[in-house]
SEFIZA-3560 file (N, C-alpha, C; in Angstrom, 3 decimals):
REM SEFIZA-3560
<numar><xx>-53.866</xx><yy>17.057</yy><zz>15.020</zz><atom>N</atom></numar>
<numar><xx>-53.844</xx><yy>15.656</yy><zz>15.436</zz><atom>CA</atom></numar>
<numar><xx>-54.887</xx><yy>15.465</yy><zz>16.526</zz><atom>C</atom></numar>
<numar><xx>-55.284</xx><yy>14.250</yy><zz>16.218</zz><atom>N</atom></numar>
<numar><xx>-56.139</xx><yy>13.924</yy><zz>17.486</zz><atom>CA</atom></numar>
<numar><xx>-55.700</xx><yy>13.023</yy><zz>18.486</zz><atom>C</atom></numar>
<numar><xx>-56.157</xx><yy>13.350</yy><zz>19.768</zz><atom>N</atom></numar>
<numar><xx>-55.844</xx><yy>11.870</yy><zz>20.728</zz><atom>CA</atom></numar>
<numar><xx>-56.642</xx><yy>10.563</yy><zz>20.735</zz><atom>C</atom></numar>
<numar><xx>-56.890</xx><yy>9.737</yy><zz>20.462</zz><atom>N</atom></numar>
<numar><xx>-57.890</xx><yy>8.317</yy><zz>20.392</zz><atom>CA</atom></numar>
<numar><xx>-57.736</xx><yy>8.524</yy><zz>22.148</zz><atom>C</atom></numar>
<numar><xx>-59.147</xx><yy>8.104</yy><zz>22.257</zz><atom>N</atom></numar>
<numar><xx>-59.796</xx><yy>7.464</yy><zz>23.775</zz><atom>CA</atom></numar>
<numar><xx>-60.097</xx><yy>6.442</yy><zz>23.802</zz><atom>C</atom></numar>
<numar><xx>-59.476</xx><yy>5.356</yy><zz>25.000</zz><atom>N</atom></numar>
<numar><xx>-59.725</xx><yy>4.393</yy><zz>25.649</zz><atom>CA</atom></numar>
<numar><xx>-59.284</xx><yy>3.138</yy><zz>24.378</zz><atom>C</atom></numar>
<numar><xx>-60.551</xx><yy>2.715</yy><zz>23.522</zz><atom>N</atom></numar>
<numar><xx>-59.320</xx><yy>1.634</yy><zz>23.001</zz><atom>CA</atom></numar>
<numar><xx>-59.760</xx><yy>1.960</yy><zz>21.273</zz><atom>C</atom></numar>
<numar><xx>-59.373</xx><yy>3.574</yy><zz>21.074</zz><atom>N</atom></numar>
<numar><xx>-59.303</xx><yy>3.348</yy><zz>19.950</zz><atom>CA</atom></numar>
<numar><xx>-57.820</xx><yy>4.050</yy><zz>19.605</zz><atom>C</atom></numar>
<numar><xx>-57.664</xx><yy>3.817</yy><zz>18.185</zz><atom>N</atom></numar>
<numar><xx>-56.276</xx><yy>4.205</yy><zz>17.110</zz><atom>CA</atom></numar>
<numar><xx>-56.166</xx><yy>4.930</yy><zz>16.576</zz><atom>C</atom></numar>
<numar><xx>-55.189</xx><yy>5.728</yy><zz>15.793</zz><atom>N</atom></numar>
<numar><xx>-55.091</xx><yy>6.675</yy><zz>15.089</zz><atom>CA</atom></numar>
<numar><xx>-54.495</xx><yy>5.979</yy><zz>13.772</zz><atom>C</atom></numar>
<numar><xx>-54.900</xx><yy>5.555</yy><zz>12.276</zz><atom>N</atom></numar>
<numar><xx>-54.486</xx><yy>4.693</yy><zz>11.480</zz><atom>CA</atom></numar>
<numar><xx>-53.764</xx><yy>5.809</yy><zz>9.889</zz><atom>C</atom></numar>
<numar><xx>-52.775</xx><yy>5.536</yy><zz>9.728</zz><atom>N</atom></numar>
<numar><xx>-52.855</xx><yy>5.967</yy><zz>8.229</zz><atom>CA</atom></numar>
<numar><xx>-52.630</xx><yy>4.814</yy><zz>7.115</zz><atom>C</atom></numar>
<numar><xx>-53.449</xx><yy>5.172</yy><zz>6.445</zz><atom>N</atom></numar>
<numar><xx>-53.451</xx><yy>3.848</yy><zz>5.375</zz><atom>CA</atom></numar>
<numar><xx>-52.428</xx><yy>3.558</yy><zz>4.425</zz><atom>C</atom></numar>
<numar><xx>-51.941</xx><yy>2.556</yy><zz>4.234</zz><atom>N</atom></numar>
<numar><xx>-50.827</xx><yy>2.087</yy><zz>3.275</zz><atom>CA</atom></numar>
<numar><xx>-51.778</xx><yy>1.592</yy><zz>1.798</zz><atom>C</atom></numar>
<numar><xx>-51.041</xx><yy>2.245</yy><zz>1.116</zz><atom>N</atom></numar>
<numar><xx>-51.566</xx><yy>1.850</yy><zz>-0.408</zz><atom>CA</atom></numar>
<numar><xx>-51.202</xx><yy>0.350</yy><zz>-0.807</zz><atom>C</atom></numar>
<numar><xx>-52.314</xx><yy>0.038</yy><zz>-1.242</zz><atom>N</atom></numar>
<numar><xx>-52.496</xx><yy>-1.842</yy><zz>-1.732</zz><atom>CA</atom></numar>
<numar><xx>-52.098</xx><yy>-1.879</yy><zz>-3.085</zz><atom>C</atom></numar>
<numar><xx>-51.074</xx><yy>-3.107</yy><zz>-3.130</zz><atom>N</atom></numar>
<numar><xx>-50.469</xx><yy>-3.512</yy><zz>-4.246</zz><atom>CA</atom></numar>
<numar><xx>-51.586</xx><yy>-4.313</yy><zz>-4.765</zz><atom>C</atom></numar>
<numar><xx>-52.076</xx><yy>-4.234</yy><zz>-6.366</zz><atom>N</atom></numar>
<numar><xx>-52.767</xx><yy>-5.265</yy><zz>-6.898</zz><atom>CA</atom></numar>
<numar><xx>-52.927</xx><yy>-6.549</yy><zz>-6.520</zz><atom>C</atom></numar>
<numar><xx>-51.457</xx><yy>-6.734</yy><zz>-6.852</zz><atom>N</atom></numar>
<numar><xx>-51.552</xx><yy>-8.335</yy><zz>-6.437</zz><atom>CA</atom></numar>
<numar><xx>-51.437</xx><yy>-8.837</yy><zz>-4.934</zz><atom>C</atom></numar>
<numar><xx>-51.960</xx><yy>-7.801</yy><zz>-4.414</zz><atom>N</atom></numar>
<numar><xx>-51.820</xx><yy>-8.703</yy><zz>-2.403</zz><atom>CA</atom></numar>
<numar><xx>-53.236</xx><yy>-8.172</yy><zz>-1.701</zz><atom>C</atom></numar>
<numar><xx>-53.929</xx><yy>-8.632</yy><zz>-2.415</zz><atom>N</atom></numar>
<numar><xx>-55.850</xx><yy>-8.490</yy><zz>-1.964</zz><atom>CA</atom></numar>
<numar><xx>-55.526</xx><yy>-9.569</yy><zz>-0.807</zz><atom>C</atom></numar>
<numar><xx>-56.530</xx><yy>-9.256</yy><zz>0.241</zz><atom>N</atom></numar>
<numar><xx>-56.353</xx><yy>-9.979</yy><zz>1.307</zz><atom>CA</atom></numar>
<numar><xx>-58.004</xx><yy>-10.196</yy><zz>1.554</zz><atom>C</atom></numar>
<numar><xx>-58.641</xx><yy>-11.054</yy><zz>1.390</zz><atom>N</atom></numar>
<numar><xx>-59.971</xx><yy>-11.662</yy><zz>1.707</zz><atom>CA</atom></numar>
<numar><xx>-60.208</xx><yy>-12.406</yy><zz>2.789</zz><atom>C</atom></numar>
<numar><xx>-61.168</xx><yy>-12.164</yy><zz>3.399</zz><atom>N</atom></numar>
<numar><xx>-61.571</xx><yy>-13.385</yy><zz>4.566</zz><atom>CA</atom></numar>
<numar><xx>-63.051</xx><yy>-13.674</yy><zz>4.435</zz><atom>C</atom></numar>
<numar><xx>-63.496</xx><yy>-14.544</yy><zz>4.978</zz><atom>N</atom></numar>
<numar><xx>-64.804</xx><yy>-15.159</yy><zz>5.205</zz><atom>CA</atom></numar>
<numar><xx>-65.371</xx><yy>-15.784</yy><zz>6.465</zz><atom>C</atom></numar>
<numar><xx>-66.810</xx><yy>-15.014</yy><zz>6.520</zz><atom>N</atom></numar>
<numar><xx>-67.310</xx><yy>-15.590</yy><zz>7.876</zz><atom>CA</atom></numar>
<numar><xx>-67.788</xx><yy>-16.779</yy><zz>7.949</zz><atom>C</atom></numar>
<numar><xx>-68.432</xx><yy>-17.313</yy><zz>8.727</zz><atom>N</atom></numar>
<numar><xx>-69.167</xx><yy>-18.800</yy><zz>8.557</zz><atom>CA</atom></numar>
<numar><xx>-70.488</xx><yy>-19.042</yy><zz>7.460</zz><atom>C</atom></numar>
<numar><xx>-70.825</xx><yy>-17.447</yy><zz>7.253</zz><atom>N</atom></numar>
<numar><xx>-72.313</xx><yy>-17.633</yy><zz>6.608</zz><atom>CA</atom></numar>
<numar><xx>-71.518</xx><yy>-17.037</yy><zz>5.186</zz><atom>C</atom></numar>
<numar><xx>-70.245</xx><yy>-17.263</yy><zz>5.101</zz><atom>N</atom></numar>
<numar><xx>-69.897</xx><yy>-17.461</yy><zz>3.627</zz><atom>CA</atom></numar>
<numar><xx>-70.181</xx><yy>-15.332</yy><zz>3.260</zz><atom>C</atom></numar>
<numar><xx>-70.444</xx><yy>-14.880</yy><zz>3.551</zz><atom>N</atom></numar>
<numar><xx>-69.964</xx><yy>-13.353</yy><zz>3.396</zz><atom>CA</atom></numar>
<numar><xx>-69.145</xx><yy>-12.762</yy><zz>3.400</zz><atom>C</atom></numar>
<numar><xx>-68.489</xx><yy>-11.973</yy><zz>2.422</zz><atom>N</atom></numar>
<numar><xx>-66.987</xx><yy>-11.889</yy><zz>2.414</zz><atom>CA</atom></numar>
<numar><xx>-67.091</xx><yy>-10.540</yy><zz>2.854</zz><atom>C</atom></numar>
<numar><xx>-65.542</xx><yy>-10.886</yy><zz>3.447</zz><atom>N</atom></numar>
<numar><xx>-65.297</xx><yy>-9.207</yy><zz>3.997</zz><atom>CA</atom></numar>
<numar><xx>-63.659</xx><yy>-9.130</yy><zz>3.779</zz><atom>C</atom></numar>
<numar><xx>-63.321</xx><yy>-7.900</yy><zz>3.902</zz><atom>N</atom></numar>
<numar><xx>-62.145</xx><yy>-7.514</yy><zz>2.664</zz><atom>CA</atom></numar>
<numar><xx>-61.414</xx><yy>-6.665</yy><zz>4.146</zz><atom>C</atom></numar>
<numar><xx>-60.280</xx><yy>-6.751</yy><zz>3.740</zz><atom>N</atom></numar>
<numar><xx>-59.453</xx><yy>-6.592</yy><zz>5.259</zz><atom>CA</atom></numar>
<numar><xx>-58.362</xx><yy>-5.121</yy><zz>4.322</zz><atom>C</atom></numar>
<numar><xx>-57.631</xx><yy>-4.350</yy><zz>4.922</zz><atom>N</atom></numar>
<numar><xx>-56.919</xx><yy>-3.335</yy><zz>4.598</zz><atom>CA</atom></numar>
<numar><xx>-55.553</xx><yy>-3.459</yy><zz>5.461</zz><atom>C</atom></numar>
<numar><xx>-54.653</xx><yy>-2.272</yy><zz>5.227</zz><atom>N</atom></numar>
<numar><xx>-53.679</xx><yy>-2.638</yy><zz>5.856</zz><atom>CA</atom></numar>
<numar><xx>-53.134</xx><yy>-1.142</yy><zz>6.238</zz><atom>C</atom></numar>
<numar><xx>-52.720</xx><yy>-0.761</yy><zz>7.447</zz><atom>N</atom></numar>
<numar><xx>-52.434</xx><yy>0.522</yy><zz>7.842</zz><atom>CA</atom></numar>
<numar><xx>-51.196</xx><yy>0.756</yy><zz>8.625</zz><atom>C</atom></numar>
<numar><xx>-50.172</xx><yy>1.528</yy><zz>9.246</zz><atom>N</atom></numar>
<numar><xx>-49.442</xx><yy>2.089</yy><zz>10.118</zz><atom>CA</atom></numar>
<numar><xx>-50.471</xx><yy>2.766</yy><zz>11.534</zz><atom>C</atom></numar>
<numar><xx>-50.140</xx><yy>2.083</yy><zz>12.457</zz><atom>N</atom></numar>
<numar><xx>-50.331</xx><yy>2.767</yy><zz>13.810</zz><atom>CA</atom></numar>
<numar><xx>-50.062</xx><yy>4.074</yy><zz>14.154</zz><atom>C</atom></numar>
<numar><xx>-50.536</xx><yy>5.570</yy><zz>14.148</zz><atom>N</atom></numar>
<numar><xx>-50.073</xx><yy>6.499</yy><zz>14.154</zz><atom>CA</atom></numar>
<numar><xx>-50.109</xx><yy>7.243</yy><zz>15.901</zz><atom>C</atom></numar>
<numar><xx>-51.144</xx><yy>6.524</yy><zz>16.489</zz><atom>N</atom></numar>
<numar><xx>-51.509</xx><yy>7.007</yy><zz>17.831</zz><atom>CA</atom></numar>
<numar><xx>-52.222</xx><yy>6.314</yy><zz>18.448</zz><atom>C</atom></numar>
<numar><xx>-52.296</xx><yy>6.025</yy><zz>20.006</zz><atom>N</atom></numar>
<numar><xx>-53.487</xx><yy>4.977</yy><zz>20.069</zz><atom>CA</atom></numar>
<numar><xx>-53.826</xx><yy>5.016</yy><zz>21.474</zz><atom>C</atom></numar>
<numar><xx>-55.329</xx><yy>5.036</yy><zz>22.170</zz><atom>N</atom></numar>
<numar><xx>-55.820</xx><yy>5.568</yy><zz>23.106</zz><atom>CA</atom></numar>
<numar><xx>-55.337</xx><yy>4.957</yy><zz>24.360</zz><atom>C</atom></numar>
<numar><xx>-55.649</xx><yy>5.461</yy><zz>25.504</zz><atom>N</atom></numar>
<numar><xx>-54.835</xx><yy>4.788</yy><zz>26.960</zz><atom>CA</atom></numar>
<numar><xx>-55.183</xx><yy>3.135</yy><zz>27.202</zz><atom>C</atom></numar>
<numar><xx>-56.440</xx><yy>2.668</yy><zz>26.669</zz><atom>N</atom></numar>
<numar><xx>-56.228</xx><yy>1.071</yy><zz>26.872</zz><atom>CA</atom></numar>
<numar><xx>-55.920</xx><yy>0.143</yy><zz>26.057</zz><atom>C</atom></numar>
<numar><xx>-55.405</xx><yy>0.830</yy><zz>24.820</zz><atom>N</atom></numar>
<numar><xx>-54.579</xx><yy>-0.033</yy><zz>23.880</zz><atom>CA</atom></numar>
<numar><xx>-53.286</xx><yy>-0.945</yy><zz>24.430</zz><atom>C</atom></numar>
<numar><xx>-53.382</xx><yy>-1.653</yy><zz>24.495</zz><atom>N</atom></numar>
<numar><xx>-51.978</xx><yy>-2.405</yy><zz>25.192</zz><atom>CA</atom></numar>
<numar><xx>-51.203</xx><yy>-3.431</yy><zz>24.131</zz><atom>C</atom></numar>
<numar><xx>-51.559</xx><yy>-4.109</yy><zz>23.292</zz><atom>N</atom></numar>
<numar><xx>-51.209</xx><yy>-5.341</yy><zz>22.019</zz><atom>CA</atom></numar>
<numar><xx>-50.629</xx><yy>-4.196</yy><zz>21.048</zz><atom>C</atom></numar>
<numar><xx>-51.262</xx><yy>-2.601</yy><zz>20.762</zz><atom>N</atom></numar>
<numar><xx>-50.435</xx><yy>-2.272</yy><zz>19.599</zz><atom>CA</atom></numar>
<numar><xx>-49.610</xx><yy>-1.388</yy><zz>20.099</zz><atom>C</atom></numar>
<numar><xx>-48.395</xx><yy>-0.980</yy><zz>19.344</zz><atom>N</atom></numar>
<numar><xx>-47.670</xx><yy>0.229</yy><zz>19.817</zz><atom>CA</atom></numar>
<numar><xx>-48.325</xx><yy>1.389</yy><zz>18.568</zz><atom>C</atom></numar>
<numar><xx>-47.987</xx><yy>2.454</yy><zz>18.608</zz><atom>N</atom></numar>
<numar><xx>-46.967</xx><yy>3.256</yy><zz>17.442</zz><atom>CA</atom></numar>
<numar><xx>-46.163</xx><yy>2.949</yy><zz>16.837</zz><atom>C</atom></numar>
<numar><xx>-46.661</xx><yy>2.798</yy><zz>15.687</zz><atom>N</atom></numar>
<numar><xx>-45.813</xx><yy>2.645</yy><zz>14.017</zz><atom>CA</atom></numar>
<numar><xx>-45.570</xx><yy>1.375</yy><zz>13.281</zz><atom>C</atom></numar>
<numar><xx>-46.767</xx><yy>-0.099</yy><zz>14.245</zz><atom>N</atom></numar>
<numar><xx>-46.900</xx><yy>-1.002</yy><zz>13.934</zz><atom>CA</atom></numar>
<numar><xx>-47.565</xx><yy>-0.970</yy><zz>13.161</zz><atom>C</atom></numar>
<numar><xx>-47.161</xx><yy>-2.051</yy><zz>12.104</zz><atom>N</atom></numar>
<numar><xx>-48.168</xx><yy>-2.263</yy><zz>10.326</zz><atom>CA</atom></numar>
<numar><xx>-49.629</xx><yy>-3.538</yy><zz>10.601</zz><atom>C</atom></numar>
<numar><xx>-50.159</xx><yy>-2.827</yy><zz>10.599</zz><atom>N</atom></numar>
<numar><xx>-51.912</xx><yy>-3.377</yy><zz>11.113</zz><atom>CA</atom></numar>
<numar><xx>-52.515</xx><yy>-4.247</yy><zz>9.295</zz><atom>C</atom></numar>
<numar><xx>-53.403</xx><yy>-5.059</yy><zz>9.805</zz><atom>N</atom></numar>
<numar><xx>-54.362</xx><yy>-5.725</yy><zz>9.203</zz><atom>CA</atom></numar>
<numar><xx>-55.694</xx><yy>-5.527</yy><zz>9.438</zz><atom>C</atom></numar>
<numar><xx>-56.813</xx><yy>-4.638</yy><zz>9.356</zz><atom>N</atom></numar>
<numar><xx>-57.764</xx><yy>-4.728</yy><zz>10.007</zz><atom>CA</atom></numar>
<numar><xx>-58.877</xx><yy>-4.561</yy><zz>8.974</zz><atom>C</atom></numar>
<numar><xx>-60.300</xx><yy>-5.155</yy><zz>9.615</zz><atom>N</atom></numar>
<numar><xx>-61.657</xx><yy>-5.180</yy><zz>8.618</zz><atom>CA</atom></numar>
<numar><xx>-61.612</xx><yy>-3.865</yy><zz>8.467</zz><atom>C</atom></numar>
<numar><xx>-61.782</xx><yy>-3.771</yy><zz>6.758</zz><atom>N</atom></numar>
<numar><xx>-62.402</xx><yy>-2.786</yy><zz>5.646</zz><atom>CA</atom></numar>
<numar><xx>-63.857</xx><yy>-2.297</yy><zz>6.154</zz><atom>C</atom></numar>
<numar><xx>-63.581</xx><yy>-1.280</yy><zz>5.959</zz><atom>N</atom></numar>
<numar><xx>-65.274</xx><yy>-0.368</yy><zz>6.086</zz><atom>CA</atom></numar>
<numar><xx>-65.405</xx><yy>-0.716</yy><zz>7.645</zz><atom>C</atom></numar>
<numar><xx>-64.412</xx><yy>-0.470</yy><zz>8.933</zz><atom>N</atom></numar>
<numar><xx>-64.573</xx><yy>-0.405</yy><zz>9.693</zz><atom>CA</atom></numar>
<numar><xx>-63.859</xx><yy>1.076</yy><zz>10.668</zz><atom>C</atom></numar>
<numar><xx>-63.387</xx><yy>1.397</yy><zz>9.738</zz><atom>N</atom></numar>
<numar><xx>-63.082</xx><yy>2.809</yy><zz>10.068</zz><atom>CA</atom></numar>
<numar><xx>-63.262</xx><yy>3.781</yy><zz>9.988</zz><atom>C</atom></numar>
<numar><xx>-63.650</xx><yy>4.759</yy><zz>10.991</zz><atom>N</atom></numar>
<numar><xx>-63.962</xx><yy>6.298</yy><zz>10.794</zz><atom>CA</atom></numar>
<numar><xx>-63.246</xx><yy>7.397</yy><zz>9.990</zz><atom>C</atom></numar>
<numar><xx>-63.933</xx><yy>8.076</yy><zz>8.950</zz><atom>N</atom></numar>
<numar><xx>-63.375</xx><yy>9.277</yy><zz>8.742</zz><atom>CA</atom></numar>
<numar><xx>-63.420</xx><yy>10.417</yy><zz>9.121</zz><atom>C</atom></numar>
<numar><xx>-62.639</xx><yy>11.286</yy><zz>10.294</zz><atom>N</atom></numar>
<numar><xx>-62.622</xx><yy>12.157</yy><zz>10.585</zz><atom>CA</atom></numar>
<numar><xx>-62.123</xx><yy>13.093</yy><zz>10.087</zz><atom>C</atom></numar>
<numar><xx>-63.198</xx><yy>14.776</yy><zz>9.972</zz><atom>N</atom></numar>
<numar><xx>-62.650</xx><yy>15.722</yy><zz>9.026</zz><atom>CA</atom></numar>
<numar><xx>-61.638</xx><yy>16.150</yy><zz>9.233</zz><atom>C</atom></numar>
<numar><xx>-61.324</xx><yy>16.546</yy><zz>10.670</zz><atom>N</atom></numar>
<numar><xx>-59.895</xx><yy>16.990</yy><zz>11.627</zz><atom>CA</atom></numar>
<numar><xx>-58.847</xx><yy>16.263</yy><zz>10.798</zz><atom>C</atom></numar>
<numar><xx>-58.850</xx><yy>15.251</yy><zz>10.747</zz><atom>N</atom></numar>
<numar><xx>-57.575</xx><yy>14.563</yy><zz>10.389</zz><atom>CA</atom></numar>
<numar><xx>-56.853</xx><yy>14.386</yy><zz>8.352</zz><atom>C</atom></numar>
<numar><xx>-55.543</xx><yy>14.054</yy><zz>8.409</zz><atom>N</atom></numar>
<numar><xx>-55.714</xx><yy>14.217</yy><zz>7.315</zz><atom>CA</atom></numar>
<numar><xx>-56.168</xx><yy>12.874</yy><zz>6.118</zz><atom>C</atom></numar>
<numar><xx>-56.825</xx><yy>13.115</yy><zz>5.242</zz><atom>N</atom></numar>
<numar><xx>-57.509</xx><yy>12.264</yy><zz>4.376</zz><atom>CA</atom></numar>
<numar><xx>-56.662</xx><yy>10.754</yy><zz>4.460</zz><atom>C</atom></numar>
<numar><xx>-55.578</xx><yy>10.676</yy><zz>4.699</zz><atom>N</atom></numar>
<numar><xx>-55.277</xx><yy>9.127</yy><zz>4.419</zz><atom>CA</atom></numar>
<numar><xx>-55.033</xx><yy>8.238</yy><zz>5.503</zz><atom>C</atom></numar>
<numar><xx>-55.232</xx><yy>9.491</yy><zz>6.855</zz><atom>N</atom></numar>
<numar><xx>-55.794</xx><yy>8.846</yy><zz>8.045</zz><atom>CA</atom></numar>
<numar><xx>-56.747</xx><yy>8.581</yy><zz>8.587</zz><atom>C</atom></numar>
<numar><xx>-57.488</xx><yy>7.109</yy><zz>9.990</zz><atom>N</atom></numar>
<numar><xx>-58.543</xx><yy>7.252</yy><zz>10.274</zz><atom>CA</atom></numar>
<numar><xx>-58.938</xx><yy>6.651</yy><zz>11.370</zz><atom>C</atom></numar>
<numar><xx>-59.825</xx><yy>6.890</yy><zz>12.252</zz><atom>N</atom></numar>
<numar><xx>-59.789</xx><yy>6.278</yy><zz>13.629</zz><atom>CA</atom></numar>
<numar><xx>-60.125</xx><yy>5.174</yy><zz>13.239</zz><atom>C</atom></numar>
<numar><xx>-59.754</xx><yy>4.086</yy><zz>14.492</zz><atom>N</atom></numar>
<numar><xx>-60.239</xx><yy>2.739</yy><zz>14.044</zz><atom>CA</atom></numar>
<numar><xx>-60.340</xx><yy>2.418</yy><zz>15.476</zz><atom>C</atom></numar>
<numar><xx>-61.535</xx><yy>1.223</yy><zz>16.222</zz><atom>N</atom></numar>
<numar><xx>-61.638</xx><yy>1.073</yy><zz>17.111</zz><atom>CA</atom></numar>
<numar><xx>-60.467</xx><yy>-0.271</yy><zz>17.375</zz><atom>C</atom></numar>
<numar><xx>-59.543</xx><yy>-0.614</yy><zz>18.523</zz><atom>N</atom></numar>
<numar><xx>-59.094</xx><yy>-1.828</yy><zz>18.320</zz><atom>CA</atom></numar>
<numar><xx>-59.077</xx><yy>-3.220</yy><zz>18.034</zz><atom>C</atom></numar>
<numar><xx>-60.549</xx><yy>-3.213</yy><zz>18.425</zz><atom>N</atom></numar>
<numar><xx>-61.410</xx><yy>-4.717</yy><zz>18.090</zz><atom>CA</atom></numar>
<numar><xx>-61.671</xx><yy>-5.346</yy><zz>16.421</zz><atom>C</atom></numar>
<numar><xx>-61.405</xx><yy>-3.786</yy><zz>15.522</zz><atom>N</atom></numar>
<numar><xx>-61.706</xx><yy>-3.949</yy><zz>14.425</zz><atom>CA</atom></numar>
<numar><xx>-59.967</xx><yy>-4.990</yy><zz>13.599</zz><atom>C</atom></numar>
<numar><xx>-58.953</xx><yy>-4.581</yy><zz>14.521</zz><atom>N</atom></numar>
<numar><xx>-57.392</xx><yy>-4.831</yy><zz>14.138</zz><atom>CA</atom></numar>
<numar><xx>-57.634</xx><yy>-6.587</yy><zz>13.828</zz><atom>C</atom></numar>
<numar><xx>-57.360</xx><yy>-7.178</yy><zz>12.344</zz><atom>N</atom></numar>
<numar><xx>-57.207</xx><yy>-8.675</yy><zz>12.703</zz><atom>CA</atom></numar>
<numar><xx>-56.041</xx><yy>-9.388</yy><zz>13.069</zz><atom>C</atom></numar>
<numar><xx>-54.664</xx><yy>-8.446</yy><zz>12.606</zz><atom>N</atom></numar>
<numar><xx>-53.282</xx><yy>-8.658</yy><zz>13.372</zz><atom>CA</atom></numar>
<numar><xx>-52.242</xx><yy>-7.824</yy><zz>13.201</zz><atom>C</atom></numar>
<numar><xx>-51.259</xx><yy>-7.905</yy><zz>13.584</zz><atom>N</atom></numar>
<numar><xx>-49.818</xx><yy>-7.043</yy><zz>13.401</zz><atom>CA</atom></numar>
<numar><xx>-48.847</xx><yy>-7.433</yy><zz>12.273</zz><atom>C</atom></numar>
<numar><xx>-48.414</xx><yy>-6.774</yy><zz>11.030</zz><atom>N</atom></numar>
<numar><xx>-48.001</xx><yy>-7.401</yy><zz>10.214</zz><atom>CA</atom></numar>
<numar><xx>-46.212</xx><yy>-7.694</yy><zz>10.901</zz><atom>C</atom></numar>
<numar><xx>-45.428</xx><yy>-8.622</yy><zz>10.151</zz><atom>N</atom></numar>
<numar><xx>-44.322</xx><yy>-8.339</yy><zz>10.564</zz><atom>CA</atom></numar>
<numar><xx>-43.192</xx><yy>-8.387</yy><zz>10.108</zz><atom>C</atom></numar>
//
Protein backbone atom coordinates (compact mmCIF):
# COMPACT_ATOMS: atom_id res chain seq x y z
CA UNK A 1 0.00 0.00 0.00
CA UNK A 2 0.90 3.37 -0.53
CA UNK A 3 0.46 6.63 1.48
CA UNK A 4 -0.97 9.64 -0.93
CA UNK A 5 0.81 13.09 -0.07
CA UNK A 6 -0.72 16.27 0.61
CA UNK A 7 -3.90 16.32 -1.55
CA UNK A 8 -3.82 13.28 -3.29
CA UNK A 9 -6.07 9.70 -3.00
CA UNK A 10 -5.77 6.31 -3.05
CA UNK A 11 -8.87 5.15 -5.57
CA UNK A 12 -10.14 1.62 -6.44
CA UNK A 13 -12.34 1.52 -9.29
CA UNK A 14 -15.94 0.31 -9.33
CA UNK A 15 -17.02 -1.50 -12.44
CA UNK A 16 -19.58 0.54 -14.80
CA UNK A 17 -22.91 -0.74 -15.52
CA UNK A 18 -23.75 -0.26 -19.32
CA UNK A 19 -26.49 1.58 -18.84
CA UNK A 20 -25.11 4.43 -16.30
CA UNK A 21 -22.38 6.22 -18.71
CA UNK A 22 -21.93 9.45 -17.11
CA UNK A 23 -20.82 12.32 -19.68
CA UNK A 24 -20.03 15.90 -19.17
CA UNK A 25 -19.12 18.82 -21.33
CA UNK A 26 -16.94 21.79 -21.29
CA UNK A 27 -17.86 25.13 -22.78
CA UNK A 28 -15.86 24.44 -26.04
CA UNK A 29 -18.29 21.49 -26.42
CA UNK A 30 -15.41 18.62 -25.73
CA UNK A 31 -16.51 15.81 -24.05
CA UNK A 32 -15.04 14.29 -21.21
CA UNK A 33 -16.21 11.03 -19.60
CA UNK A 34 -16.21 10.91 -15.76
CA UNK A 35 -15.66 7.27 -13.77
CA UNK A 36 -16.64 6.25 -10.52
CA UNK A 37 -14.40 4.85 -7.60
CA UNK A 38 -14.24 3.97 -3.63
CA UNK A 39 -11.87 6.16 -1.52
CA UNK A 40 -9.24 3.77 -0.30
CA UNK A 41 -6.66 6.30 1.38
CA UNK A 42 -6.10 9.86 1.14
CA UNK A 43 -3.16 12.30 1.78
CA UNK A 44 -2.89 14.80 4.96
CA UNK A 45 -4.73 17.81 3.13
CA UNK A 46 -7.60 16.01 1.95
CA UNK A 47 -10.36 17.33 4.12
CA UNK A 48 -14.08 17.02 1.81
CA UNK A 49 -13.25 13.15 1.33
CA UNK A 50 -13.05 10.47 3.92
CA UNK A 51 -12.20 6.69 3.41
CA UNK A 52 -14.58 4.50 1.69
CA UNK A 53 -16.56 7.34 0.09
CA UNK A 54 -18.02 6.48 -3.56
CA UNK A 55 -16.28 9.26 -5.82
CA UNK A 56 -17.19 10.66 -9.34
CA UNK A 57 -14.15 11.90 -10.90
CA UNK A 58 -12.65 12.95 -14.63
CA UNK A 59 -11.60 9.82 -16.68
CA UNK A 60 -8.00 9.66 -17.82
CA UNK A 61 -7.11 11.63 -14.84
CA UNK A 62 -5.58 9.09 -12.86
CA UNK A 63 -2.31 7.57 -12.20
CA UNK A 64 -1.30 4.07 -12.57
CA UNK A 65 0.98 2.97 -10.15
CA UNK A 66 2.96 -0.36 -10.48
CA UNK A 67 3.17 -0.74 -6.51
CA UNK A 68 -0.40 -0.85 -6.30
CA UNK A 69 -2.90 -3.28 -7.24
CA UNK A 70 -4.29 -3.05 -10.93
CA UNK A 71 -7.85 -1.85 -10.05
CA UNK A 72 -6.40 0.79 -7.95
CA UNK A 73 -5.06 4.37 -8.64
CA UNK A 74 -3.77 7.61 -7.37
CA UNK A 75 -5.87 10.42 -8.16
CA UNK A 76 -5.08 14.01 -7.36
CA UNK A 77 -8.22 15.64 -5.40
CA UNK A 78 -8.98 18.39 -7.78
CA UNK A 79 -9.60 15.74 -10.36
CA UNK A 80 -12.92 14.37 -7.79
CA UNK A 81 -16.29 15.97 -9.50
CA UNK A 82 -18.38 14.75 -6.34
CA UNK A 83 -19.30 12.26 -3.59
CA UNK A 84 -21.82 9.78 -4.64
CA UNK A 85 -24.56 9.10 -2.07
Amino acid sequence: MIKPLNNYIVIKLIEREEKSIVMLWDKEEDRYYADRAIVVEIGNEVEEIKNGDKIVFNKFTDLEVDILPKDQRLLEVNNVIGVLE
